[in-house]
N, C-alpha and C positions, 0 to 999 in steps of 0.2 A: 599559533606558531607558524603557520604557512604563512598566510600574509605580511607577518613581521620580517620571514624569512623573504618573501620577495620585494619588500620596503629595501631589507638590505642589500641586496641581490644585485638591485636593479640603480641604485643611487653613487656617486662620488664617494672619496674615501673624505670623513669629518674631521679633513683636519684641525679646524676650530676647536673642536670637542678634543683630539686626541694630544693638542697642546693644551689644555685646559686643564681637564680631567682625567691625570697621572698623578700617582702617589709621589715624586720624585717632585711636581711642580708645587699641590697642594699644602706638601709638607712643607717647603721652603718656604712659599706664601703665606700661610695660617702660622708659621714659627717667629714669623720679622714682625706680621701683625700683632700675634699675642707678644714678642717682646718687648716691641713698643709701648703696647698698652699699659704692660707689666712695669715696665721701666719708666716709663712716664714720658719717653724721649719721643719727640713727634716727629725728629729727625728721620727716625730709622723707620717710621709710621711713611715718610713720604718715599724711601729711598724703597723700600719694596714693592708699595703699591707705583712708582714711574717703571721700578723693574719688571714688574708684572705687564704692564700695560706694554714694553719695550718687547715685550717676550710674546705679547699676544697678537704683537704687530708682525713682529717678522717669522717668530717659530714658523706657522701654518705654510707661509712660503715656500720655507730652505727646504730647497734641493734635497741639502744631505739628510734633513730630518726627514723630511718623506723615505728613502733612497733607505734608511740604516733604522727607522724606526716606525715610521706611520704606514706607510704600505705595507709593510710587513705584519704590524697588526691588525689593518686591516682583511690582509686575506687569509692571516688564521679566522677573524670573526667570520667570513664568507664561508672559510672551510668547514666550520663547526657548523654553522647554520645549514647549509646544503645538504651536511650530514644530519643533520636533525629535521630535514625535509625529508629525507629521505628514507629515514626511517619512520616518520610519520605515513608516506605512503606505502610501504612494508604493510606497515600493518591493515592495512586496507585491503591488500589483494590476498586471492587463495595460496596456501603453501603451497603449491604446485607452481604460481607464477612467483613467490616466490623465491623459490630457487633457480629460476629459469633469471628471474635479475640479477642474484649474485652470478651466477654461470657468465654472466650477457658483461655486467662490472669486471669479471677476471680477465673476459676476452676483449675488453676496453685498453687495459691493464698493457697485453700482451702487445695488440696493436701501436700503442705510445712508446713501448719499448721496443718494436720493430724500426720504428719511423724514426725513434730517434739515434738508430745506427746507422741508416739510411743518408752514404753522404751526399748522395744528390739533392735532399733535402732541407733547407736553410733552417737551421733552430730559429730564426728569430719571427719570421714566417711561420713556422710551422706550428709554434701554440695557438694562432689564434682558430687554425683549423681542427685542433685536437680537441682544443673546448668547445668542440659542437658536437664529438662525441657523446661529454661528458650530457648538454644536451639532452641528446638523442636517446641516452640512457633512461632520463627524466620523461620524455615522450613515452618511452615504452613500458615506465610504472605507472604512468596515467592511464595509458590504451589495458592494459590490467586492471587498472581500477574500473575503468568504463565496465568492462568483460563483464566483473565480477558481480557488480550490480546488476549488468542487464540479465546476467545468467540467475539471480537472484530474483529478479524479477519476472523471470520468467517461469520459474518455482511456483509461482503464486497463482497462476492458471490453474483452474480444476476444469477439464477437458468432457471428463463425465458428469458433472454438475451441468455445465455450460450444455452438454447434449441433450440431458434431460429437459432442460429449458428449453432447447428449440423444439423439441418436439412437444411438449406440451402448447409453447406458443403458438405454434406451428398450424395444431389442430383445432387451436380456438381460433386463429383468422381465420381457418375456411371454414368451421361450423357456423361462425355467427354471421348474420348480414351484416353487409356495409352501412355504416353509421351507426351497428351497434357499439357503445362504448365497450365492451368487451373485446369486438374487434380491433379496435383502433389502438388501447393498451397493449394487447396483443401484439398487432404489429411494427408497436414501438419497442416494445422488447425485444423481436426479432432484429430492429434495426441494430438497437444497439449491441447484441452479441456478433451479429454482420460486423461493427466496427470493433468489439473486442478480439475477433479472428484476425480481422488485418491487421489492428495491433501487434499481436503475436508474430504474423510473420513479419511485419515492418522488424520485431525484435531480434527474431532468428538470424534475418538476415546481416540486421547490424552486428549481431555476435559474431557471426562468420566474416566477413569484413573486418570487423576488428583484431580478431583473431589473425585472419591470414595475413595483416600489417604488421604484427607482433612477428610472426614468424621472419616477414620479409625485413624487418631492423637484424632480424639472428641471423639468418640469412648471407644478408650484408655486411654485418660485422665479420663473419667467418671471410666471404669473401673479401674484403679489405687487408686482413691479415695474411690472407692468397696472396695479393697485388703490391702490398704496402714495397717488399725489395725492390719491386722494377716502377713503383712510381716517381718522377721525374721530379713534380713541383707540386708544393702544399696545394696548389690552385683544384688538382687532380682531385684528390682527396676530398679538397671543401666541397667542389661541385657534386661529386657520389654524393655527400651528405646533405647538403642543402636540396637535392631532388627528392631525397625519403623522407627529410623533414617535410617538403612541400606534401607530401603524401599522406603523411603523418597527421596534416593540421587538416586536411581536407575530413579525415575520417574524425578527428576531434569535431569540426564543425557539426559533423550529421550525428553526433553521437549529441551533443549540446541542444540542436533540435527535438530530438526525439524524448530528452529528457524533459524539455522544458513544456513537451506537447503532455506527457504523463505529469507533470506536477500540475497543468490546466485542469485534465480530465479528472486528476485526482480530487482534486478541490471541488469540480462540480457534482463528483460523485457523493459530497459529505457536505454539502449543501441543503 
């Protein structure tokens, strides 16, 4: 579903496909042809298929058809799909985030309806700025799904296992000499709970990081909804937004790292 959703997302509206494949175009087409057939008259066989071929020339073009008919289909499909993105990530993150997304969606809500009483601000200008909230919103059920995992995966440390192993490890490096193979096990075990602890706080850390991004998207929605009456020009607005997405993407980056360092470690652990 996701990547269907961002196939669509992200591509031109099909108008080929949307003059083609309508019940309105089908029906007339498949009707001329089966009565030709039916009828025997090859007449009416050419006279639908040059119509069809005339229709597949220019429909996709016109203006009005895009204007009264294909863009408008197309961005109910956008709409429904974004929606079924998003509730796809719903379901990922803890009910605590969320409800903090619907909350973050109403105050999206509020903000387009500030801006767009706001007449120093140009409507035709100013969606392309609003759709970065809509964005921004998307950022911040992703930075919740990160949370959620890493907080999950953070679950999976057992602190008192891990202690009992170093101190047992602990005591066989320094009982045994060096070059005893008991030793040298030893303190490869050692090593690698040394790097199971950094792991940990590499984790903790990213969780707080992530988190306090999360906050500052709320944050900044609250304040936008402050500012939106005295701001001047969409330009205002886009730049707020375009700074916290930059902020946004940076903390997506270190989250993608540290994921992709735990799928390495994971594989060689089952090795």
């Amino acid at each position: 579903m996701i990547s269907h959703t961002k196939r669509l997302l992200d591509r031109e509206p099909p108008y080929m496909r949307y003059a083609f494949l309508n019940p309105y175009n089908l029906s007339l087409f498949a009707g001329g042809v089966a009565a030709g057939l039916l009828t025997g008259h090859t007449w009416l066989l050419v006279v639908t298929c040059a119509a069809e071929a005339l229709w597949m020339i220019f429909a996709p073009d016109s203006k009005v058809l895009r204007a009264v008919w294909f863009d408008p289909a197309f961005e109910r499909a956008r709409a429904l799909d974004k929606r079924d993105a998003r509730e796809t990530k719903l379901a990922q993150v803890a009910p605590d985030d969320r409800a903090r997304i619907m909350r973050l969606a109403d105050q999206k809500a509020r903000i387009e309806h500030l801006a767009n009483d706001n007449p120093s601000l140009a409507v035709d200008l100013l969606g392309s700025e609003l759709a970065k909230l809509d964005a921004l919103l998307d950022d911040f059920a992703d930075l919740a799904i990160a949370a959620f995992r890493a907080e999950q995966h953070g679950q999976t440390f057992d602190f008192e296992a891990m202690r009992r192993s170093w101190h047992m490890h602990d005591s066989q490096a320094k009982s045994f000499p060096v070059g005893d193979p008991r030793r040298e096990v030893a303190e490869k075990n050692l090593a690698v709970l040394r790097q199971r602890r950094g792991r940990y706080d590499d984790l903790a850390r990213q969780i707080q990081v992530t988190r306090g991004q999360m906050e500052l998207i709320e944050q900044t929605f609250r304040l936008l909804a402050d500012e939106i009456i005295t701001i001047a020009s969409p330009s205002e607005l886009g730049i707020r937004i375009d700074e916290l997405r930059v902020a946004v993407e940076a903390v997506r980056e270190t989250t993608n790292e540290w994921e992709e360092i735990e799928e390495v470690e994971e594989h060689e652990r089952h090795r």
